[in-house]
VOGU-3710 file (C-alpha; in Angstrom, 3 decimals, decimal comma):
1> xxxxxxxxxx> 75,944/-32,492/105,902  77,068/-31,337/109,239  80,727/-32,232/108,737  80,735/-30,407/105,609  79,776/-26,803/108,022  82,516/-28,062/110,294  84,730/-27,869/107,169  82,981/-24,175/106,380  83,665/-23,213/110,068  87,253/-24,405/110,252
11> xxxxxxxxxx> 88,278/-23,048/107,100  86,579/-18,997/108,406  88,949/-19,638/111,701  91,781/-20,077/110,027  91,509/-17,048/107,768  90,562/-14,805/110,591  93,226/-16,458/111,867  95,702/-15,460/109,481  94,368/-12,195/108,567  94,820/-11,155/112,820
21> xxxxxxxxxx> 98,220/-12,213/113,335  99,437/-9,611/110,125  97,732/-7,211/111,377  98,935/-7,885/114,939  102,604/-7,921/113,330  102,519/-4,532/112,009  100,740/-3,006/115,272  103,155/-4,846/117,884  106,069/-2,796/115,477  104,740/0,421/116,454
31> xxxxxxxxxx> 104,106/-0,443/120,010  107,664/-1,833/120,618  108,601/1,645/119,277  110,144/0,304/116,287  111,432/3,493/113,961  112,417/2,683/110,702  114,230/5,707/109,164  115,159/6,362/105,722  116,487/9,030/103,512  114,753/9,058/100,131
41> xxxxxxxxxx> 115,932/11,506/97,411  114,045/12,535/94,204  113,974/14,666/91,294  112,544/18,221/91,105  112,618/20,930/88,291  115,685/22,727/90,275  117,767/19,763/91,133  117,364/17,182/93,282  115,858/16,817/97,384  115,222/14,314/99,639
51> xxxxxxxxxx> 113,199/12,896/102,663  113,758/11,186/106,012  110,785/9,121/106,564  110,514/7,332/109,905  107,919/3,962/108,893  107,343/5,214/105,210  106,016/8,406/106,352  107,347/11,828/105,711  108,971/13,362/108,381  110,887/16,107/106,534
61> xxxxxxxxxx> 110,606/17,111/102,479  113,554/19,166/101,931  113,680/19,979/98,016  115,892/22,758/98,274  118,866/23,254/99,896  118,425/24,851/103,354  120,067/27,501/105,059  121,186/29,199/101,613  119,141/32,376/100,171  116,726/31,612/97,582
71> xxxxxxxxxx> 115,119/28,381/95,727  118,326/26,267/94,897  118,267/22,327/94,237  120,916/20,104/94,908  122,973/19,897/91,949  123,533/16,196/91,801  120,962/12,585/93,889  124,517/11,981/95,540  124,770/15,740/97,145  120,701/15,510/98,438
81> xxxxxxxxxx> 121,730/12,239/100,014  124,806/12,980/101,623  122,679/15,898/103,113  119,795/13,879/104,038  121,949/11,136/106,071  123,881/13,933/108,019  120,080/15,075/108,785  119,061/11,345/109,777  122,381/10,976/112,181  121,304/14,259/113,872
91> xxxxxxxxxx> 117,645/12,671/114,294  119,666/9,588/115,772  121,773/11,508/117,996  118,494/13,246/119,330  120,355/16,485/117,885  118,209/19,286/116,304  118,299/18,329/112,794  118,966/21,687/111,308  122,166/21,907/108,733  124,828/24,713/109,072
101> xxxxxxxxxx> 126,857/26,519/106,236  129,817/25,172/107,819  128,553/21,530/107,253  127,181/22,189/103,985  130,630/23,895/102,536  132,431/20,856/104,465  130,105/18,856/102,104  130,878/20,591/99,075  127,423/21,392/98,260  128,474/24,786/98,296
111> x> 131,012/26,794/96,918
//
């Protein structure tokens, strides 16, 4: 009988065990100051936008195309991406991640 709630004891170390050290994993990421970035583009009913998440949280939700006048999509995934990685490197770069005419016509996203 007693081994048998050595067995029980053992067996609720282990999974505390186990269920600490994931949760330890994801918390020592943060801590180290590990920044996972990502641009993430989607649909909308005008075109097409994206998102830079740092850790799979928004940081910026850009469905229209900024700096022009007026609600405008990006035409095409490809254009909202190209956009959203030159807004990414800026983040890298510790550059204000705002996006000019200039770089947008150099882009051809306008015309």
């Amino acid at each position: 009988m007693i081994k048998k709630y050595w067995i029980y004891i053992v067996f609720a170390i282990a999974v505390f065990v186990f269920i600490f050290s994931k949760f330890s994993k994801n918390s020592n990421a943060a801590k180290q100051g590990k920044v996972e970035l990502k641009v993430k583009t989607y649909q909308t009913p005008i075109g097409w936008g994206y998102d830079i998440t740092a850790n799979d949280t928004s940081l910026i939700h850009q469905d229209i195309i900024p700096g022009i006048q007026g609600k405008k999509g990006f035409a095409t995934k490809e254009d909202a991406e190209k956009i959203g990685n030159l807004v990414l490197e800026k983040i890298t770069n510790k550059k204000l991640p705002s996006v000019t005419l200039q770089e947008l016509d150099s882009f051809k996203i306008i015309k």
